[in-house]
C-alpha positions as CSV (number, residue, x, y, z in Angstrom):
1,X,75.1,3.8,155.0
2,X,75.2,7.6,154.4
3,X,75.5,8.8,150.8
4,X,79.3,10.6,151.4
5,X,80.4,7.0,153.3
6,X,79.2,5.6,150.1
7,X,80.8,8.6,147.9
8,X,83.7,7.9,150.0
9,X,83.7,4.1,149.5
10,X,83.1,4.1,145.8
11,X,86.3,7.0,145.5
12,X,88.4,4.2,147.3
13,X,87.7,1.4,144.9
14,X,87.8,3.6,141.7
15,X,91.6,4.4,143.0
16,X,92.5,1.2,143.7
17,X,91.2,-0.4,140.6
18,X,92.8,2.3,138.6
19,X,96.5,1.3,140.3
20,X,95.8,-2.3,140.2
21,X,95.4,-2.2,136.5
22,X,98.3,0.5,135.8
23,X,100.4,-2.4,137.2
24,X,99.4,-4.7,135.1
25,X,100.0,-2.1,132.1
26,X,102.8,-3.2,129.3
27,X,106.3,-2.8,130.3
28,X,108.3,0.1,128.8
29,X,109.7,-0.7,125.7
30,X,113.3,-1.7,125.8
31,X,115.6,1.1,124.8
32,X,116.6,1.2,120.9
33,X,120.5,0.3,120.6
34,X,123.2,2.7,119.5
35,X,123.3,3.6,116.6
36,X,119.4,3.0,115.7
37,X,116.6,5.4,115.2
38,X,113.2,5.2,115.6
39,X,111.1,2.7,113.3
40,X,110.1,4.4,110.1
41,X,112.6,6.8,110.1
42,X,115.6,7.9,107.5
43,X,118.2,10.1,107.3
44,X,120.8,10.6,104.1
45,X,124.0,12.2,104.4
46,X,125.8,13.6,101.1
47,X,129.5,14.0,101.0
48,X,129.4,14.5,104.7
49,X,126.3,16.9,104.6
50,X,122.5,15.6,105.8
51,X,120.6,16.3,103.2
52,X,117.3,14.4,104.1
53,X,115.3,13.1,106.8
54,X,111.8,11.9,106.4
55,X,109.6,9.2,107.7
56,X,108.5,8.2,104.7
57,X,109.9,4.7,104.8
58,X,109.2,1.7,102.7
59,X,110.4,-1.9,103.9
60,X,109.9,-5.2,102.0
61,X,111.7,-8.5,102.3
62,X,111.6,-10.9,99.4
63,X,114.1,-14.2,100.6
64,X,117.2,-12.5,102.4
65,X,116.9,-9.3,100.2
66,X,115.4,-6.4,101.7
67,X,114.3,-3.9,99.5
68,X,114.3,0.0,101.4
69,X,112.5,3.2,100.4
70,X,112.6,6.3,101.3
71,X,111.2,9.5,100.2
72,X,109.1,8.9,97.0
73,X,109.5,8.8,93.3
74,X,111.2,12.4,93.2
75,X,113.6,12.8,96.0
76,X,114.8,9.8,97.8
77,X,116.5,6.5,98.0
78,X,116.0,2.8,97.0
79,X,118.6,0.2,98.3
80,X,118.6,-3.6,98.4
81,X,120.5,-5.4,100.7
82,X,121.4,-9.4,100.5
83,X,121.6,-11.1,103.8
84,X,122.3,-14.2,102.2
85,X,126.1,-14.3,103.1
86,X,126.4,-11.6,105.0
87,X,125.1,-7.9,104.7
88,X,125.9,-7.2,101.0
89,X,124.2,-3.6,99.2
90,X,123.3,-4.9,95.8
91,X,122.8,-1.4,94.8
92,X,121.7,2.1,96.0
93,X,119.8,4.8,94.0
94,X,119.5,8.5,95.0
95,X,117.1,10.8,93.8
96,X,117.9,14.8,93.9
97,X,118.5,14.6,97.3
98,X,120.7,17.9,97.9
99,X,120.7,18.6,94.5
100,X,123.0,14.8,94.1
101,X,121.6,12.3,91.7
102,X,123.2,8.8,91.5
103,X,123.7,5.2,92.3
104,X,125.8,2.8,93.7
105,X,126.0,-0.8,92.2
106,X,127.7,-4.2,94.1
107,X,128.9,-4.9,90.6
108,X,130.3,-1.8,89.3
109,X,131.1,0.4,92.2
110,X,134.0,-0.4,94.7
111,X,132.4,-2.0,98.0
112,X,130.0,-0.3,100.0
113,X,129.6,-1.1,103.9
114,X,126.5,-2.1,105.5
115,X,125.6,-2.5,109.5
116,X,122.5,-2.8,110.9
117,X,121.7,-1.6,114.7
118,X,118.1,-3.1,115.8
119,X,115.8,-2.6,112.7
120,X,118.2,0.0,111.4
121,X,120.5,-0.6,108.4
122,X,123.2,1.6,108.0
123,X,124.6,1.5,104.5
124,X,127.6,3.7,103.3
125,X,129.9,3.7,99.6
126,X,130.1,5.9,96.9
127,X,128.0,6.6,94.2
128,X,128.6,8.0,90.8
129,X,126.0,10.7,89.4
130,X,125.6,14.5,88.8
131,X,124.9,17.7,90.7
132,X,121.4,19.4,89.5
133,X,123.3,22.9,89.5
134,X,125.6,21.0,86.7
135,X,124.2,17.8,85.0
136,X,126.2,17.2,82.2
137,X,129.3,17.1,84.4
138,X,129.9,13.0,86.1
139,X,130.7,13.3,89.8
140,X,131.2,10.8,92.6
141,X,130.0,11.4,96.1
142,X,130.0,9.9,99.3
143,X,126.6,8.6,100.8
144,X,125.3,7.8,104.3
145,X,121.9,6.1,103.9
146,X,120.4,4.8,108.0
147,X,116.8,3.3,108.0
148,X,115.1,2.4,110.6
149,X,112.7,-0.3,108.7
């Protein structure tokens, strides 16, 4: 056998390996549904304004309460939601996120919805708090919180 047969021979089998084994490659991943985003991400919505989106996302699960953070110790969120009977947000806790600062609790506040798409929660209510550009004075705001955990 000549050396370009062989060159020729071995150029075959390095193609044909390479397309056998692409077909034996992991299926695409099935698309996300509606309404999800992608895993680790978060976006916040103040009285109808986004105010935050990060990927900074924290997930835990203790029983059927899930515990979700986003953002960190400054600006951010922390929610728990029971799945015990339902989908139930115990509480939700922003931090100067669009200048708003405040909270949401199941036992305080009026009821706040909850939906979850996938891996992503979508929780919604009103929370009571202040504005940075005015502390002293108590507002309420609307808040959008979707994780993708």
């Amino acid at each position: 056998m000549t050396v370009s047969r062989i060159r020729l021979l071995a150029g075959v089998f390095v193609t044909t390996a390479a397309t056998m084994l692409s077909g034996c490659s992991d299926p695409e991943p099935a698309p996300a549904p509606p309404g999800s985003l992608s895993n680790g991400t978060a976006e916040v919505t103040i009285d109808g304004a986004r105010v935050d989106t990060t990927h900074s996302v924290r997930c835990t699960s203790e029983g059927a309460v899930t515990t979700i953070n986003t953002g960190d110790e400054n600006a951010g969120t922390t929610s728990a939601v029971d799945t015990s009977e339902g989908m139930v947000l115990q509480f939700a806790q922003i931090r100067d996120l669009g200048g708003f600062t405040g909270g949401y609790w199941a036992d305080i506040d009026p009821a706040a919805e909850v939906e979850v798409a996938g891996r992503t929660f979508h929780v919604n209510g009103t929370a009571n708090g202040f504005n940075a550009s005015n502390p002293s004075a108590r507002i309420t705001q609307t808040f959008s919180i979707r994780v993708a955990c």
